[in-house]
C-alpha positions as a Markdown table, in Angstrom:
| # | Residue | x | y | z |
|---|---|---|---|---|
| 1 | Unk | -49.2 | 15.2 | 69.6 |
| 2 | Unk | -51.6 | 16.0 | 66.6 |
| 3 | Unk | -53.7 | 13.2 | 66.6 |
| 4 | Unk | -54.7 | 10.6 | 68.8 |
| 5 | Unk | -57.3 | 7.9 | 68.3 |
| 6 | Unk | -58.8 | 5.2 | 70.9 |
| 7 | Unk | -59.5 | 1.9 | 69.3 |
| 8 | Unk | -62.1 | 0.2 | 71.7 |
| 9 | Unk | -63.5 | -3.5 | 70.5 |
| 10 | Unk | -65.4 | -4.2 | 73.5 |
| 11 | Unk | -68.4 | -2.8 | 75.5 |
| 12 | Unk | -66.1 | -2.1 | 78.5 |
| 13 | Unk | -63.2 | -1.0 | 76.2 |
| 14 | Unk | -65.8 | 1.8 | 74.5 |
| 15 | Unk | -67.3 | 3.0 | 77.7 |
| 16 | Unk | -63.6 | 3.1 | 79.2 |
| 17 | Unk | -62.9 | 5.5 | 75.7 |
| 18 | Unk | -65.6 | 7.5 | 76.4 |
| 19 | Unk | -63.8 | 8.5 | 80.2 |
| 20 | Unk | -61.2 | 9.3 | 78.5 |
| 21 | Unk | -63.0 | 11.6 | 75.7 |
| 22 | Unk | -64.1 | 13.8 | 78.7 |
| 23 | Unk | -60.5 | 14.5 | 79.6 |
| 24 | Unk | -59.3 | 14.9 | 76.2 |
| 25 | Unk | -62.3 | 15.8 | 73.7 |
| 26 | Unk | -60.2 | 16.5 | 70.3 |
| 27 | Unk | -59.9 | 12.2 | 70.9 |
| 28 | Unk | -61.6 | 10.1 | 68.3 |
| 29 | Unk | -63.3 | 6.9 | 69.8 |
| 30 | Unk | -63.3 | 4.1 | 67.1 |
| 31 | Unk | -65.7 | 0.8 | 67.9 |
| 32 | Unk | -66.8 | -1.8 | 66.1 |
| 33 | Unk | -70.5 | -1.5 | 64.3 |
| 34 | Unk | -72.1 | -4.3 | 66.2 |
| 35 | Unk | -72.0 | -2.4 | 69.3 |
| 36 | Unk | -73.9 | 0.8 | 67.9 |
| 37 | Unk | -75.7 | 3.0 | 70.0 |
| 38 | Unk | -76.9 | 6.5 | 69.6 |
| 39 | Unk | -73.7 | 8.1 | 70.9 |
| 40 | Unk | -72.3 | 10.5 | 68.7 |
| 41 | Unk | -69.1 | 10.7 | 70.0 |
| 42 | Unk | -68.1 | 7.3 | 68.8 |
| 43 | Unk | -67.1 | 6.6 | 65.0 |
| 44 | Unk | -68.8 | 3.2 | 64.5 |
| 45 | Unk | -66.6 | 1.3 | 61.7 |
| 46 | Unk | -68.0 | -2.0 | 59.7 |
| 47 | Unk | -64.9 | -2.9 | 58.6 |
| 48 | Unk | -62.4 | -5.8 | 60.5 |
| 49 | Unk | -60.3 | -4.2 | 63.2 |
| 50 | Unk | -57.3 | -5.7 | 61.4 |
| 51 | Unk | -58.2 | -3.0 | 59.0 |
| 52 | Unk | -59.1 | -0.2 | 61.2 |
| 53 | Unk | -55.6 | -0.9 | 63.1 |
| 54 | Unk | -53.8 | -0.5 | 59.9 |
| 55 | Unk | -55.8 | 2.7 | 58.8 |
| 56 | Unk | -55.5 | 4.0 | 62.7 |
| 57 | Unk | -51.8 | 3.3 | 62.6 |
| 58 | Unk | -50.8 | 5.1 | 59.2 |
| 59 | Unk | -53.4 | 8.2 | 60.3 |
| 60 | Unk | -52.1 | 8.8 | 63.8 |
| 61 | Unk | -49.7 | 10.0 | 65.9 |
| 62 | Unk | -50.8 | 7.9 | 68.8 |
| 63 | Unk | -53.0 | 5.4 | 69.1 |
| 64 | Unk | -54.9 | 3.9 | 72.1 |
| 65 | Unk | -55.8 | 0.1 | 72.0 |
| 66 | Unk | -58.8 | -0.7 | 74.5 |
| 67 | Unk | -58.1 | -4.8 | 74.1 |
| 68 | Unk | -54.9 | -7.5 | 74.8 |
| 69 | Unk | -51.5 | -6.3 | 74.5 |
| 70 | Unk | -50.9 | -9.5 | 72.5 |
| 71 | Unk | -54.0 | -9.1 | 70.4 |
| 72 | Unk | -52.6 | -5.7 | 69.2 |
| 73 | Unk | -48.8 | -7.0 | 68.6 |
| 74 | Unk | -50.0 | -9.5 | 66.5 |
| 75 | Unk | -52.0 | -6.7 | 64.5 |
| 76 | Unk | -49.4 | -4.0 | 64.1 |
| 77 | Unk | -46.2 | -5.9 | 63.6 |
| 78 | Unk | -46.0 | -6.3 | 59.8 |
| 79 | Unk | -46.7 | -2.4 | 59.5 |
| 80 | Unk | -43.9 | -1.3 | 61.8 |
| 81 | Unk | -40.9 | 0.7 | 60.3 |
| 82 | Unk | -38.5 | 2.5 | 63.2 |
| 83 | Unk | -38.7 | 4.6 | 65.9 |
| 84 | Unk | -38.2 | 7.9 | 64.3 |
| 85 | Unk | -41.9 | 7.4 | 62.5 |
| 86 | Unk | -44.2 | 4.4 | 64.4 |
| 87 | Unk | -46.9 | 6.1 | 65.9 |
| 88 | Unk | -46.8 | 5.8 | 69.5 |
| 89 | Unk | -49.2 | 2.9 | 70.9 |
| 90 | Unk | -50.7 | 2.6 | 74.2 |
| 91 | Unk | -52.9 | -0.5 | 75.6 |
| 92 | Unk | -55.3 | -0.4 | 77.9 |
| 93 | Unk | -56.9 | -3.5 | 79.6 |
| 94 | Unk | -60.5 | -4.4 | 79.7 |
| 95 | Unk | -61.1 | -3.0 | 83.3 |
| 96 | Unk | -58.4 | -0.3 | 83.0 |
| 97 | Unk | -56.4 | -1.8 | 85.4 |
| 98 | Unk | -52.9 | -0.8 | 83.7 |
| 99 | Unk | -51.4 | 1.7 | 81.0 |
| 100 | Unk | -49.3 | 0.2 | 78.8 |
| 101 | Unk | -46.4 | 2.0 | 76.9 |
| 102 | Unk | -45.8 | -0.5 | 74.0 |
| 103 | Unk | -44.2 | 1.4 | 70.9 |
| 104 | Unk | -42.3 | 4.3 | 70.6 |
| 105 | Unk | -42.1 | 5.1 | 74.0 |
| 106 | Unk | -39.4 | 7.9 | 73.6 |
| 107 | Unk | -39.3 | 9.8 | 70.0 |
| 108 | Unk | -43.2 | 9.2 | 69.8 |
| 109 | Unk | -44.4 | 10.3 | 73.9 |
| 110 | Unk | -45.7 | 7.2 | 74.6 |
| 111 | Unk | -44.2 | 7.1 | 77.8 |
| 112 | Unk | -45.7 | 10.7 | 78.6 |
| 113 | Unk | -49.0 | 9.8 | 77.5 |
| 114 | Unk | -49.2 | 6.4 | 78.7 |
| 115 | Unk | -48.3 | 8.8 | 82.5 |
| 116 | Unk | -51.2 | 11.2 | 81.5 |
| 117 | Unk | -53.4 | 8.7 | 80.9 |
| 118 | Unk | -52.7 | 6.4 | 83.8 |
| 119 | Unk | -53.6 | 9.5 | 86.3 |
| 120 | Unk | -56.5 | 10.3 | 84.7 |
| 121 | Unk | -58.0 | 6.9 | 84.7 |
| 122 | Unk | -56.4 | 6.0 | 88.4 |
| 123 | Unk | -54.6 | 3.2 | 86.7 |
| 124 | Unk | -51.2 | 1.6 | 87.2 |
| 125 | Unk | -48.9 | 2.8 | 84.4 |
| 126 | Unk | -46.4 | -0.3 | 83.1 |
| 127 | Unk | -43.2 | 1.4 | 81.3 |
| 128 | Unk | -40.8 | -0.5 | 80.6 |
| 129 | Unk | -37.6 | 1.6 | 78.6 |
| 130 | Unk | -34.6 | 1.6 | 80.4 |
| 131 | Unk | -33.5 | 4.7 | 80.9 |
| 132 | Unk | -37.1 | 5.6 | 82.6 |
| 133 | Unk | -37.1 | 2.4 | 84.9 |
| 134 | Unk | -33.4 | 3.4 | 85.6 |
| 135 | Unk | -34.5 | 7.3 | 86.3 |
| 136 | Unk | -31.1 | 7.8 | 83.9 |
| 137 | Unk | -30.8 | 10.4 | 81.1 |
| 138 | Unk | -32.7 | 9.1 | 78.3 |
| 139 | Unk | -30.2 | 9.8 | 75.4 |
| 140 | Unk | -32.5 | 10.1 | 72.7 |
| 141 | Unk | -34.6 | 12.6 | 74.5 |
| 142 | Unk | -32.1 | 15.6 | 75.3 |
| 143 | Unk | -33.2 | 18.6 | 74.6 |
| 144 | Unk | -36.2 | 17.6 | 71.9 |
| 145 | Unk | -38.5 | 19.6 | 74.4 |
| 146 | Unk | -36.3 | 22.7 | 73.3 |
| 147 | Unk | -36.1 | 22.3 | 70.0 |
| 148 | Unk | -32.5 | 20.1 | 69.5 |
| 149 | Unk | -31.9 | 18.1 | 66.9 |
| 150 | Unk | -29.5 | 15.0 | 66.9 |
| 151 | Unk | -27.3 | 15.1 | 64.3 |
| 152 | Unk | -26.1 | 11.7 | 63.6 |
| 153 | Unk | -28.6 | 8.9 | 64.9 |
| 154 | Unk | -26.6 | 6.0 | 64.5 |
| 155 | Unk | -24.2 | 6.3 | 67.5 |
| 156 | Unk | -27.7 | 6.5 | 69.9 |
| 157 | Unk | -28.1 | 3.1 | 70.3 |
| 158 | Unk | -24.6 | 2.6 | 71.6 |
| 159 | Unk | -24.5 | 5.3 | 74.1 |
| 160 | Unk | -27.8 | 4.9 | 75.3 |
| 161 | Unk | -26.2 | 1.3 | 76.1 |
| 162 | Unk | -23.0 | 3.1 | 78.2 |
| 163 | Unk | -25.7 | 5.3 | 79.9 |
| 164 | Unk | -27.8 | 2.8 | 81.1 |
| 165 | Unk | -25.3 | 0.2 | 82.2 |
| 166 | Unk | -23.6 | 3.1 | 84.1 |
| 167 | Unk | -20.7 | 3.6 | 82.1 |
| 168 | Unk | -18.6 | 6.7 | 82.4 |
| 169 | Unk | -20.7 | 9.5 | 80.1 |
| 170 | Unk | -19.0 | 13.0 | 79.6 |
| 171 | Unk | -21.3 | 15.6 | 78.3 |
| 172 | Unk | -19.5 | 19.1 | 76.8 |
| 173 | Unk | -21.6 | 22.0 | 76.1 |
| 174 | Unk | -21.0 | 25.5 | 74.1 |
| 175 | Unk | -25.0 | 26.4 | 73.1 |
| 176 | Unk | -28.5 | 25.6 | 73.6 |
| 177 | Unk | -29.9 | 25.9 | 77.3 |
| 178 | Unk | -28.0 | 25.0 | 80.3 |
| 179 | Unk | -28.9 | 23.0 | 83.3 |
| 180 | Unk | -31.5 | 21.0 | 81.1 |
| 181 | Unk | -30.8 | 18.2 | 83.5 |
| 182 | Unk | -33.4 | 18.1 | 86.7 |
| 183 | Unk | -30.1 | 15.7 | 88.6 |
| 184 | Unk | -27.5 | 14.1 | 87.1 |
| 185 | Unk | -26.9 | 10.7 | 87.1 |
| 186 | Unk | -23.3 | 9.3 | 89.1 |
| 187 | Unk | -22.1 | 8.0 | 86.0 |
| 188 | Unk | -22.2 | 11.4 | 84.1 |
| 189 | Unk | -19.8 | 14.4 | 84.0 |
| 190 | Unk | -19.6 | 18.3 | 82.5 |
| 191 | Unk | -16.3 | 18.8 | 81.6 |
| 192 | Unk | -15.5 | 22.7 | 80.1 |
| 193 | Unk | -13.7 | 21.5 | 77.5 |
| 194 | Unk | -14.1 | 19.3 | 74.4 |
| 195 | Unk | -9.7 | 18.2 | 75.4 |
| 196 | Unk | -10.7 | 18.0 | 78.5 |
| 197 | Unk | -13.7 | 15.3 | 78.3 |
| 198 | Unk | -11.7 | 13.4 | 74.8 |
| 199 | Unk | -9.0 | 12.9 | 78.0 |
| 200 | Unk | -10.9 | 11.5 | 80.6 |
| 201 | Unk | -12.1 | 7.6 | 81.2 |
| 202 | Unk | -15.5 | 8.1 | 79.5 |
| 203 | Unk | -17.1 | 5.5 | 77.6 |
| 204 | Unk | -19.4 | 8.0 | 75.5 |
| 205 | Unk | -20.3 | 11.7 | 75.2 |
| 206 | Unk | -23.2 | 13.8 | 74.8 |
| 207 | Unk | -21.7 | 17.2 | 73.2 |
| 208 | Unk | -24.1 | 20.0 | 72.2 |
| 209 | Unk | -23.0 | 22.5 | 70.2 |
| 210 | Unk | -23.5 | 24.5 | 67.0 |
| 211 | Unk | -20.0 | 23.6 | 65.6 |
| 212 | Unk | -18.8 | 20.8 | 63.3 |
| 213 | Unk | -16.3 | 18.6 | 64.6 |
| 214 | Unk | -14.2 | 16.2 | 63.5 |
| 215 | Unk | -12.3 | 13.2 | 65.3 |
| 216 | Unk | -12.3 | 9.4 | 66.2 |
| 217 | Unk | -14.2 | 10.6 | 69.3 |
| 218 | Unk | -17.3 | 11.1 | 67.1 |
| 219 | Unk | -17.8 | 7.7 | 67.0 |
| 220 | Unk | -18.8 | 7.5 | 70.4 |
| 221 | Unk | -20.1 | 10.5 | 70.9 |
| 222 | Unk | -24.3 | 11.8 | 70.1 |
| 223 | Unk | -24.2 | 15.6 | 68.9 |
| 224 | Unk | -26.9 | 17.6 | 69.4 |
| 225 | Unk | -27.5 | 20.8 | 67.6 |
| 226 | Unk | -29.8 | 23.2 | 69.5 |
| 227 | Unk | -31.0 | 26.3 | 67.4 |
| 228 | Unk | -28.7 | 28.8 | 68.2 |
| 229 | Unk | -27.7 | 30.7 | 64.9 |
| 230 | Unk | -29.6 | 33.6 | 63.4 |
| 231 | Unk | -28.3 | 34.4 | 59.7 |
| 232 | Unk | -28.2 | 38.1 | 58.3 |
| 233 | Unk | -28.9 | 38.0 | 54.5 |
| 234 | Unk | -28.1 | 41.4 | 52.3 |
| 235 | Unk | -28.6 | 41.4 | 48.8 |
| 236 | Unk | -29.4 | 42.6 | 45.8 |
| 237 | Unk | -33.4 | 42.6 | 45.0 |
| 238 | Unk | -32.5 | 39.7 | 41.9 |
| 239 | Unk | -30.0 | 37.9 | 43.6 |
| 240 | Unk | -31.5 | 34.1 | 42.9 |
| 241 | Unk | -32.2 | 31.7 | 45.9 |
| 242 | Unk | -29.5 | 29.1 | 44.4 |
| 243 | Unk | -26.7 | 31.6 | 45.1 |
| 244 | Unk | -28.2 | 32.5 | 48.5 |
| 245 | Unk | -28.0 | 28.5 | 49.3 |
| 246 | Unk | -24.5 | 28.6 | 47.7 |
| 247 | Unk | -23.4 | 31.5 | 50.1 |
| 248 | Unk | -24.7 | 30.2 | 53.1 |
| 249 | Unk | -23.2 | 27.1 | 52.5 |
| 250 | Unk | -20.0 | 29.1 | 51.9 |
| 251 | Unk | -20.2 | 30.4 | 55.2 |
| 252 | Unk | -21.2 | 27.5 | 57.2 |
| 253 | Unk | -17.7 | 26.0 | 55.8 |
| 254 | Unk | -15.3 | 28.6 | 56.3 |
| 255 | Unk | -16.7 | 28.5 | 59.6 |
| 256 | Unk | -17.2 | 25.1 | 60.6 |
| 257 | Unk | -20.8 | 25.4 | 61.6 |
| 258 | Unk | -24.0 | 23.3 | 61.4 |
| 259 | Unk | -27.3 | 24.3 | 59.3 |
| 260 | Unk | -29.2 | 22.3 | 61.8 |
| 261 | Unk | -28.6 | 25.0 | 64.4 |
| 262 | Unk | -30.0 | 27.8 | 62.5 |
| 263 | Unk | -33.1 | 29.1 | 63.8 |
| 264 | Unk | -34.0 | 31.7 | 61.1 |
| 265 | Unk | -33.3 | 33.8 | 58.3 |
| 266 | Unk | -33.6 | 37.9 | 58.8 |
| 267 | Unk | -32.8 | 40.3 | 56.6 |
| 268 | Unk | -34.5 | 44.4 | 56.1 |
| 269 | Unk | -36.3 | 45.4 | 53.6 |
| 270 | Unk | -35.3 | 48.6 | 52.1 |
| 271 | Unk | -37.5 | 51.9 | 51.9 |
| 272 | Unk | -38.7 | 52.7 | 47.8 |
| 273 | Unk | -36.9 | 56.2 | 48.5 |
| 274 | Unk | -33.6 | 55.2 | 49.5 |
């Protein structure tokens, strides 16, 4: 994560922030003014926490609340958007007592954190997604720690349902890295070919590949696009970047395969004397 903050509004809350700043240093303790002290490694604020939450929550990638789960729900809700940009949030009660994964759990690691953080602090982590308290594949999360990218979001929801309530999930793969799974669930099957799952009983499928498909089936199906593809560019020294972007797109047709698997651009540069 690139930046975290702990947001403390009580004596125990700060000196609970200031454990925590000896695990993780790069951490910025936030506390309310009234409570000052000569510690340096707390950012005093005079300002209302409604209006340091705000600030914390636009600034962050994670925030840490030292104070009532409800207290912060109450403060964050008219500033929340969706999952794919919220700011994960973690609370903390006043005697550290439990870890609380509250927002963004998945795309955002607050589930990971609010883990890290409960073992560092000896404290009871409390997470409460599905797929984790149902050790089941957690459908958004395939493969982000290598790099994949899902390529239409709006069919996660729906198989993320199938997956959980132990529905029949085929998964077909052609790139990326394989056996990215620690165990398998029951309900989920690898099948060697794309026929081959489209004709069994599943309810959804996971199919990772650098190819663009096309079908019914993609309606219940998430497609993951690992970066697999490595494009060679020759050219001429003038040759303008909008007729690069218009051969490459050339390609990717012709050949029915997805930009969001491409890696990187290589190319050679010529020697002056040849």
């Amino acid at each position: 994560m690139e930046k975290i903050s702990i947001l403390a509004i009580t004596k125990n809350g700060v000196n609970i922030g200031l454990k925590l700043k000896q695990h993780f240093p790069n951490w910025d303790i936030f506390a309310p003014i009234k409570f000052l002290s000569e510690n340096n490694q707390i950012i005093w604020y005079s300002d209302s926490t409604t209006e340091k939450i705000v600030e914390l929550f636009k600034n962050n990638s994670a925030i840490i609340c030292l104070f009532s789960l409800g207290a912060v729900i109450r403060l964050i809700a008219p500033y929340l958007k969706d999952k794919k940009t919220d700011p994960a949030v973690i609370v903390i009660d006043d005697q550290s007592n439990f870890v609380i994964s509250v927002l963004s759990g998945h795309l955002g690691g607050a589930n990971e954190l609010t883990q890290i953080i409960a073992q560092k602090l000896d404290s009871i982590p409390v997470i409460t997604t599905a797929a984790d308290v149902n050790k089941t594949i957690a459908v958004d999360l395939v493969g982000k720690e290598f790099g994949w990218k899902i390529d239409d979001g709006s069919t996660v929801t729906k198989i993320s349902a199938h997956m959980i309530n132990e529905e029949n999930i085929g998964i077909y793969q052609e790139v990326g890295k394989m056996n990215w799974f620690k165990e398998l669930p029951k309900n989920v099957k690898i099948y060697q070919s794309l026929e081959e799952m489209q004709n069994s009983n599943s309810s959804g499928y996971l199919i990772i590949s650098d190819r663009i498909f096309e079908g019914d089936f993609l309606k219940n199906s998430v497609v993951y696009r690992p970066p697999s593809l490595v494009v060679g560019i020759g050219l001429h020294w003038d040759t303008s970047k909008e007729k690069i972007k218009e051969c490459l797109d050339f390609c990717l047709q012709k050949f029915k395969l997805s930009e969001k698997s491409i890696v990187k651009l290589v190319s050679i540069k010529k020697p002056e004397n040849v």
